[in-house]
MDTraj code that builds the backbone (N, CA, C; nanometers):
import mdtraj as md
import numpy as np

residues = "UNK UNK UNK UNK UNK UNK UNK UNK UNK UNK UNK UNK UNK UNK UNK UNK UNK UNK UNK UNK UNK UNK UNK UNK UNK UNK UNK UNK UNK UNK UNK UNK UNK UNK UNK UNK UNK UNK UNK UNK UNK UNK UNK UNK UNK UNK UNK UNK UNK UNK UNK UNK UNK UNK UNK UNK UNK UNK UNK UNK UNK UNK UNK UNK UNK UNK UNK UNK UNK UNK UNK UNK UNK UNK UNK UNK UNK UNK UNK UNK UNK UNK UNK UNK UNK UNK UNK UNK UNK UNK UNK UNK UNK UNK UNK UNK UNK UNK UNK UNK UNK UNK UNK UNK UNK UNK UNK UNK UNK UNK".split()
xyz = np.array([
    [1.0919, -0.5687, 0.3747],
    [1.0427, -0.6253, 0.2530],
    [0.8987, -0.5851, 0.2301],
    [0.8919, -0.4436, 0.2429],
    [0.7046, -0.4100, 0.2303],
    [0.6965, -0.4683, 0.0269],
    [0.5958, -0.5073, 0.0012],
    [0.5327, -0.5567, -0.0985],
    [0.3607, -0.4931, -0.1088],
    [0.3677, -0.3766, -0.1831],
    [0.2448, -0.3090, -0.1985],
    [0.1755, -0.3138, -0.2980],
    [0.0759, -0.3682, -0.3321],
    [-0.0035, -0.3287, -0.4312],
    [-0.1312, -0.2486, -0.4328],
    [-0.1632, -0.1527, -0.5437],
    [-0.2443, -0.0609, -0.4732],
    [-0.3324, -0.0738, -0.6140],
    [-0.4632, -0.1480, -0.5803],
    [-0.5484, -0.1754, -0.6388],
    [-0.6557, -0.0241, -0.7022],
    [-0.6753, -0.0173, -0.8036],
    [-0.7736, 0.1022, -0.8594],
    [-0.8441, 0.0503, -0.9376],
    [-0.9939, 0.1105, -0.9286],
    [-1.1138, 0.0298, -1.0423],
    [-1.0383, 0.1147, -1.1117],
    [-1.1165, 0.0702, -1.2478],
    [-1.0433, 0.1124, -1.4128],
    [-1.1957, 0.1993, -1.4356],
    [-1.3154, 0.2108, -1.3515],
    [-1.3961, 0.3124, -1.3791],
    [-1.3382, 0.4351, -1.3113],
    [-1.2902, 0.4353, -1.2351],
    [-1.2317, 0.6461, -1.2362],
    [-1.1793, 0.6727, -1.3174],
    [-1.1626, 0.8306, -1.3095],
    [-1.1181, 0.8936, -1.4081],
    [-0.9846, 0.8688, -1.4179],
    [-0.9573, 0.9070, -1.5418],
    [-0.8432, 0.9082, -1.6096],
    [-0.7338, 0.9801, -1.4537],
    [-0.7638, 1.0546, -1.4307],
    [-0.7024, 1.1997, -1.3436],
    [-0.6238, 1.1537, -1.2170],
    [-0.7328, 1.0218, -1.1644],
    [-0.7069, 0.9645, -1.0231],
    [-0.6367, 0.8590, -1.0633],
    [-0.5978, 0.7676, -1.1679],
    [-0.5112, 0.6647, -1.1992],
    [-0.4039, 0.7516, -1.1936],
    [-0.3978, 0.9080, -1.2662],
    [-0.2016, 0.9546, -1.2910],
    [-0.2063, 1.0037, -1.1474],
    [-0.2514, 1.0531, -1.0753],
    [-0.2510, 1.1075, -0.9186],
    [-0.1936, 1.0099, -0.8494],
    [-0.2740, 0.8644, -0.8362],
    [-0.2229, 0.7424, -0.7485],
    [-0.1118, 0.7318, -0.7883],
    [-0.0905, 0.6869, -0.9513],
    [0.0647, 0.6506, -1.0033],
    [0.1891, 0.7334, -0.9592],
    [0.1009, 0.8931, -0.9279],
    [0.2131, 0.9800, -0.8878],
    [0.2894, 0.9279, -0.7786],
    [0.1925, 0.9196, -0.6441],
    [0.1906, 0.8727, -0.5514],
    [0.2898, 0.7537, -0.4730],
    [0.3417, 0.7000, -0.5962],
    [0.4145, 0.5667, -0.5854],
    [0.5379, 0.5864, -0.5116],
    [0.6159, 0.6983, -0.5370],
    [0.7397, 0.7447, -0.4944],
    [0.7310, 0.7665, -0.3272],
    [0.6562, 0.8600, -0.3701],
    [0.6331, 0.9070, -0.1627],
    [0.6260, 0.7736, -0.0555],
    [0.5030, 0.7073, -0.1517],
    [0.4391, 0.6094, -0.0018],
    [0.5838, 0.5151, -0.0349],
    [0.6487, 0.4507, -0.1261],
    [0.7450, 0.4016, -0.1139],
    [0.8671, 0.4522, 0.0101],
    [0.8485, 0.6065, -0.0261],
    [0.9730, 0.6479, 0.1047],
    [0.9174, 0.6992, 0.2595],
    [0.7962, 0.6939, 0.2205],
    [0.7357, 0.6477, 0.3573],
    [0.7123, 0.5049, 0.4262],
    [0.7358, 0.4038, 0.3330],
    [0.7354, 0.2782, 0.3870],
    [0.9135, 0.2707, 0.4595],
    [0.9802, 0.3344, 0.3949],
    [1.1147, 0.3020, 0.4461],
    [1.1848, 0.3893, 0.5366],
    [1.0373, 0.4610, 0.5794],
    [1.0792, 0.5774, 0.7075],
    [0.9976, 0.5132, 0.8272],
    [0.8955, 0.4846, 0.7851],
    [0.8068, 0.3854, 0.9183],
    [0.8286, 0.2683, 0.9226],
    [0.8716, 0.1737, 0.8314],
    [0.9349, 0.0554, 0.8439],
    [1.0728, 0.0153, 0.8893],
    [1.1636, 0.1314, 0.8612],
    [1.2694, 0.1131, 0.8867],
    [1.3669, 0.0292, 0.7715],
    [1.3000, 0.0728, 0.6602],
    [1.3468, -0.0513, 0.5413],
    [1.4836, 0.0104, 0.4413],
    [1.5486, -0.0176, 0.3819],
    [1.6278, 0.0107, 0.2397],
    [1.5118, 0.0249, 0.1355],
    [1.5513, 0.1279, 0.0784],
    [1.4979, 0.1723, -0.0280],
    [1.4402, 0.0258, -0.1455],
    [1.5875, -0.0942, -0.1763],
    [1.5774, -0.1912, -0.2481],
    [1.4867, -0.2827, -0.2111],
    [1.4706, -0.2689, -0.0503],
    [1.4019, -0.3887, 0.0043],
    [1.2089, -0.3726, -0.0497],
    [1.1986, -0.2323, -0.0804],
    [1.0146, -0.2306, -0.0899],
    [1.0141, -0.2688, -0.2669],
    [0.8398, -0.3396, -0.2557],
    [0.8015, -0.3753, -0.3885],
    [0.6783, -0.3054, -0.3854],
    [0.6382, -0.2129, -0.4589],
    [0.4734, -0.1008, -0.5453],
    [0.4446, -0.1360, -0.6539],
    [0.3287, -0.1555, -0.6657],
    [0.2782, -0.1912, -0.7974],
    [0.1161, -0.1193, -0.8184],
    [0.1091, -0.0288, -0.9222],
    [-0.0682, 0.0318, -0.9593],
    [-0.0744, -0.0816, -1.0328],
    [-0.2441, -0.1732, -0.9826],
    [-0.3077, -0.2297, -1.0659],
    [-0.4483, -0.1809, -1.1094],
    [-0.4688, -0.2080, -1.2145],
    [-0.5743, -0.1464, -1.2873],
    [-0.7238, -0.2835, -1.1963],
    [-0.8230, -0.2562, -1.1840],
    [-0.8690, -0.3919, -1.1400],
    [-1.0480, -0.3689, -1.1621],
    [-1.1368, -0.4900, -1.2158],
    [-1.2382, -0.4556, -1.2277],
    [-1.3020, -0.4706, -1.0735],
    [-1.3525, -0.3392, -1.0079],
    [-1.4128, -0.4229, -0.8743],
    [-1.5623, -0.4074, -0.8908],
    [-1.6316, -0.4650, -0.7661],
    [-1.7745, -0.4099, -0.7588],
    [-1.7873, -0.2704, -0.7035],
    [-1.9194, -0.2481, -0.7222],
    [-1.9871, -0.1037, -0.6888],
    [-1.9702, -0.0348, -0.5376],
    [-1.9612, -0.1804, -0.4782],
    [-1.9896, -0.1495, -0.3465],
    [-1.8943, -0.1669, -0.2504],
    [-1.7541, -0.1950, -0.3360],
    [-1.6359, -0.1723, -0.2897],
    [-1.5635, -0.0608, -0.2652],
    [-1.4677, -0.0272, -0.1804],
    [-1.4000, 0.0948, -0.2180],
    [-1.3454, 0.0658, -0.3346],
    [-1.3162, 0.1906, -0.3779],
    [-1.2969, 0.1993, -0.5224],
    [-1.0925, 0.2025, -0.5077],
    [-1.0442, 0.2251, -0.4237],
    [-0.8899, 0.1738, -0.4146],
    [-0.8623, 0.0753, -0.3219],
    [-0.8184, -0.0036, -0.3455],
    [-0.7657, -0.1375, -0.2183],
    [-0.6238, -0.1546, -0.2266],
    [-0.5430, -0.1286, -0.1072],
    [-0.4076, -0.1474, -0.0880],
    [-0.3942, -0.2415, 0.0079],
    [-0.2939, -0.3360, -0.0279],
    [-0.2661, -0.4639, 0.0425],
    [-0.1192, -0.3998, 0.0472],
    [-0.0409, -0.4052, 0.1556],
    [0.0628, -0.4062, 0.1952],
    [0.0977, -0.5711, 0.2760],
    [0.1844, -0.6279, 0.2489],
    [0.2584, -0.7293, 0.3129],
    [0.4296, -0.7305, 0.3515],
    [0.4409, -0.7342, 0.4891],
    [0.5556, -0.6896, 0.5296],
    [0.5891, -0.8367, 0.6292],
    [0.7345, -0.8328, 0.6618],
    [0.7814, -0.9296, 0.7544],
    [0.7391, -0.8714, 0.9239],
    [0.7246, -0.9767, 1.0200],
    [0.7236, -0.8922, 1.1221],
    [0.8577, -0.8461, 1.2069],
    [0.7962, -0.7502, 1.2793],
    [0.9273, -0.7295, 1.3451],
    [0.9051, -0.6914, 1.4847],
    [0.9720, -0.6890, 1.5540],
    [0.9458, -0.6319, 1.7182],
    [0.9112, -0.4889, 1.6892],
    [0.9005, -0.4073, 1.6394],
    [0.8949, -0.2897, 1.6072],
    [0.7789, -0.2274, 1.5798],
    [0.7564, -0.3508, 1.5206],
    [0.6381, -0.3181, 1.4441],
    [0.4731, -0.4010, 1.4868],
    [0.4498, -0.2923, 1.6258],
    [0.3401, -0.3138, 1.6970],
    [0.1897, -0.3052, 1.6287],
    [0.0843, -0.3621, 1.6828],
    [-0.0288, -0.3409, 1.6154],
    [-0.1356, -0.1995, 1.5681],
    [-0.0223, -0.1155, 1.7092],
    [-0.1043, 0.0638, 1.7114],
    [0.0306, 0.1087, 1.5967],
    [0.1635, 0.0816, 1.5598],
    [0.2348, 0.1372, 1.4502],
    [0.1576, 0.1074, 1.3381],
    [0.1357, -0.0325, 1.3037],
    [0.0879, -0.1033, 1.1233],
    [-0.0526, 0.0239, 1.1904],
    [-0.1434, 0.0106, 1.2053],
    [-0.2448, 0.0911, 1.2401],
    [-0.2324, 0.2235, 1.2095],
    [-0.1569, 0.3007, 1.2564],
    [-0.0747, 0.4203, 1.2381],
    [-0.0614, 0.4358, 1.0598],
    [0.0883, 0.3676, 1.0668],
    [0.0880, 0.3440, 0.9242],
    [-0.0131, 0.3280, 0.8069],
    [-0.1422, 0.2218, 0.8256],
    [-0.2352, 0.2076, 0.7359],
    [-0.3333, 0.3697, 0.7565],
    [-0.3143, 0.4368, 0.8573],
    [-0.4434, 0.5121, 0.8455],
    [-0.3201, 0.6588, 0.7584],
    [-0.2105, 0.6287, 0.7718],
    [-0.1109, 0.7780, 0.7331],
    [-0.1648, 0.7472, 0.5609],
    [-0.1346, 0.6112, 0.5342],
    [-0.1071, 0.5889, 0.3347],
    [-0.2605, 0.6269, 0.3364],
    [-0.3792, 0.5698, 0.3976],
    [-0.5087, 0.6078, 0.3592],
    [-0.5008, 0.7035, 0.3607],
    [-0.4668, 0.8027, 0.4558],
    [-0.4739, 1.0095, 0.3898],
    [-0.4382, 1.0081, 0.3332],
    [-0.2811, 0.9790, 0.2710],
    [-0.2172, 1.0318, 0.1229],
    [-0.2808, 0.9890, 0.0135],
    [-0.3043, 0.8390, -0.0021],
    [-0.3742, 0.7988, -0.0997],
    [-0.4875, 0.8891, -0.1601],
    [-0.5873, 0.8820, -0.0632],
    [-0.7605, 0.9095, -0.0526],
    [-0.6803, 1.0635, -0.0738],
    [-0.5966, 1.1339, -0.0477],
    [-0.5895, 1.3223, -0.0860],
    [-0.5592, 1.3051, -0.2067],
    [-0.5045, 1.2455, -0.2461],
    [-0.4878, 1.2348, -0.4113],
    [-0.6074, 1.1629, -0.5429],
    [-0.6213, 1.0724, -0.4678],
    [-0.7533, 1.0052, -0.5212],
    [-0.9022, 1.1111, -0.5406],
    [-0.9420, 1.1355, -0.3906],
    [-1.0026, 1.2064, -0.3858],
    [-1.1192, 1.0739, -0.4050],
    [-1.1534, 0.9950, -0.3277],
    [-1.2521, 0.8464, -0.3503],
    [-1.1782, 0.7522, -0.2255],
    [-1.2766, 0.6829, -0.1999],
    [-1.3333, 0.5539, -0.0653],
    [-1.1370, 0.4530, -0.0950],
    [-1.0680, 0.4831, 0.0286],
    [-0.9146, 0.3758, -0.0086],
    [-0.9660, 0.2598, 0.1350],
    [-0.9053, 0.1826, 0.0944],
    [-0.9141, 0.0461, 0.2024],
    [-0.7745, -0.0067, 0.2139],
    [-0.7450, -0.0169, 0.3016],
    [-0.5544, -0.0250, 0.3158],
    [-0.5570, -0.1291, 0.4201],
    [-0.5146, -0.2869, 0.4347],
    [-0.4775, -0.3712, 0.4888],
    [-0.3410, -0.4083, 0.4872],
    [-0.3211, -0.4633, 0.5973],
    [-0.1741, -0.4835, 0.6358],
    [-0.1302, -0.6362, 0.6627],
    [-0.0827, -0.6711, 0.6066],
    [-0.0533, -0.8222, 0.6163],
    [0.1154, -0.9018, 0.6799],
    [0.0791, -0.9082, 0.7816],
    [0.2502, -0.9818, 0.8096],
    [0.2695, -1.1363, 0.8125],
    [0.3800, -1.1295, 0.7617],
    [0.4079, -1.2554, 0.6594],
    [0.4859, -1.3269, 0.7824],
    [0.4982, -1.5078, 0.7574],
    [0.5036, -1.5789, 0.8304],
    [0.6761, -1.6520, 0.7756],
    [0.7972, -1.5407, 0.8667],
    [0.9270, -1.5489, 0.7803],
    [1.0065, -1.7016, 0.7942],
    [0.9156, -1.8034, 0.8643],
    [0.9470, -1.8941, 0.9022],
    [0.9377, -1.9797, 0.7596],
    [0.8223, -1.9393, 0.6740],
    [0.8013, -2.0019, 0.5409],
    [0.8247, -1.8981, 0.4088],
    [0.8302, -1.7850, 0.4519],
    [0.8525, -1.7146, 0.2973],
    [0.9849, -1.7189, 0.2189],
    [0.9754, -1.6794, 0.1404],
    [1.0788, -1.7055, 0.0408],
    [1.0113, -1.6245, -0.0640],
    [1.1761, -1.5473, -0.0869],
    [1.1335, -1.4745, -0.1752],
    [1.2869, -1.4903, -0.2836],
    [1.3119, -1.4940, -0.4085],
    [1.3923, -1.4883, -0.4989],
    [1.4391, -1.3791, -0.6028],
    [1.5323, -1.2745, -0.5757],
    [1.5204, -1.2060, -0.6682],
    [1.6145, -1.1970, -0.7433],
])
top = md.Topology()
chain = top.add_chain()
for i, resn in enumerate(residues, 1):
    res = top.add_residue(resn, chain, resSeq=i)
    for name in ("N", "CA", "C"):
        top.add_atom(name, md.element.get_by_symbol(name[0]), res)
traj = md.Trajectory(xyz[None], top)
């Protein structure tokens, strides 16, 4: 159940919003090659977002269930693989956090 959102200031260029947007497909089937997921199970979303100056200028929050599998040097792994793809396309500062969700309380409805 990866759930990604991949935050972009709305000051870059035009160029690096269609690049990231490109982007959506791949890291999606890379979440379901390092996660081990179904294609149906991941959620991506480009948000447009006002940040500060002194932020990176892309922020990706990934939130996933845990799993035995999925050790602290893999998510690690994983966050530093989407930061190259991202940041090669971007071409600008990405910040990629990994969040595992607590399946004892989530709920999700679709």
């Amino acid at each position: 159940m990866p759930n990604m959102k991949i935050h972009v200031d709305r000051s870059l260029p035009e160029q690096v919003h269609v690049n990231v947007e490109a982007m959506v497909v791949p890291l999606r089937m890379l979440l379901c090659e390092r996660l081990a997921v179904d294609i149906n199970a991941c959620q991506l979303a480009v948000l447009q977002v006002y940040g500060m100056a002194d932020q990176p200028a892309i922020n990706i929050e990934l939130s996933i269930l845990p799993n035995a599998g999925r050790t602290r040097e893999i998510l690690l792994a994983l966050a530093k693989e989407i930061q190259h793809v991202v940041a090669a396309a971007a071409t600008t500062g990405v910040a990629v956090r990994i969040s595992q969700l607590d399946p004892a309380t989530y709920i999700a409805v679709k």
